[in-house]
C-alpha positions in Angstrom: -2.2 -64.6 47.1 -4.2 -64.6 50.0 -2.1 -66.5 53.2 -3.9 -67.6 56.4 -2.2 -67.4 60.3 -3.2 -70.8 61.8 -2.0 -69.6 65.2 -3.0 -65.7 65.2 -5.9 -66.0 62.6 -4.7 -63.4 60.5 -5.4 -63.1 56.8 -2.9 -61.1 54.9 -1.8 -61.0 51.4 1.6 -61.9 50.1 3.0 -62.1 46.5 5.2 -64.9 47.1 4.9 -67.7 49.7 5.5 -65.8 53.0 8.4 -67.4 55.3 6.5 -65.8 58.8 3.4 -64.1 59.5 3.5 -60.5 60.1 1.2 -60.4 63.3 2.9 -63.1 65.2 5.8 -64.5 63.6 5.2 -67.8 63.6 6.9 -70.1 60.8 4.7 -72.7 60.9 1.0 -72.8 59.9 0.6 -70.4 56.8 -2.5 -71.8 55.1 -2.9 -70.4 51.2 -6.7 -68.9 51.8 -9.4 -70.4 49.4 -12.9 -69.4 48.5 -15.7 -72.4 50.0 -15.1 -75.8 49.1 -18.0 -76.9 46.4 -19.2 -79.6 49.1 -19.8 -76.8 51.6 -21.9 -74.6 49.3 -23.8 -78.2 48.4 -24.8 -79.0 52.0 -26.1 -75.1 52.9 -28.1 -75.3 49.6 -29.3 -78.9 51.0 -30.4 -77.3 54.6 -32.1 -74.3 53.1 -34.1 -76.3 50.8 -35.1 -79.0 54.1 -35.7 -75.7 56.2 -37.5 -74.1 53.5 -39.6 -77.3 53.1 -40.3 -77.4 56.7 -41.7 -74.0 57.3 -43.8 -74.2 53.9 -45.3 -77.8 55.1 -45.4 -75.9 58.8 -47.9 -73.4 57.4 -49.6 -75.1 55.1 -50.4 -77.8 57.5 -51.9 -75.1 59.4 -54.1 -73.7 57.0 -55.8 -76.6 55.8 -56.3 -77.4 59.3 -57.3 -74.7 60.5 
């Protein structure tokens, strides 16, 4: 499993739960690393479809304009 340092920001791999990290030491603050939350990937598919809509309408407008 993949383990996160919240104090060092050190991502290191460990078989079982780890009791330190190896950088710093510290006890506390060993975060299990997981891929992107579902509502992350939702909202950047969300503002690249408003951006995408925006430069598309952007040019557009200009050529019937123009």
């Amino acid at each position: 499993m993949r383990y996160h340092c919240s104090s060092c920001h050190l991502a290191f791999d460990a078989a079982e739960e780890p009791g330190e990290c190896p950088r710093c030491h510290v006890e506390a603050g060993l975060e299990l690393q997981v891929g992107v939350p579902l509502a992350v990937k939702l909202f950047g598919a969300l503002l690249a479809c408003v951006i995408t809509a925006s430069v598309v309408g952007g040019v557009l407008g200009r050529l019937v304009a123009g």
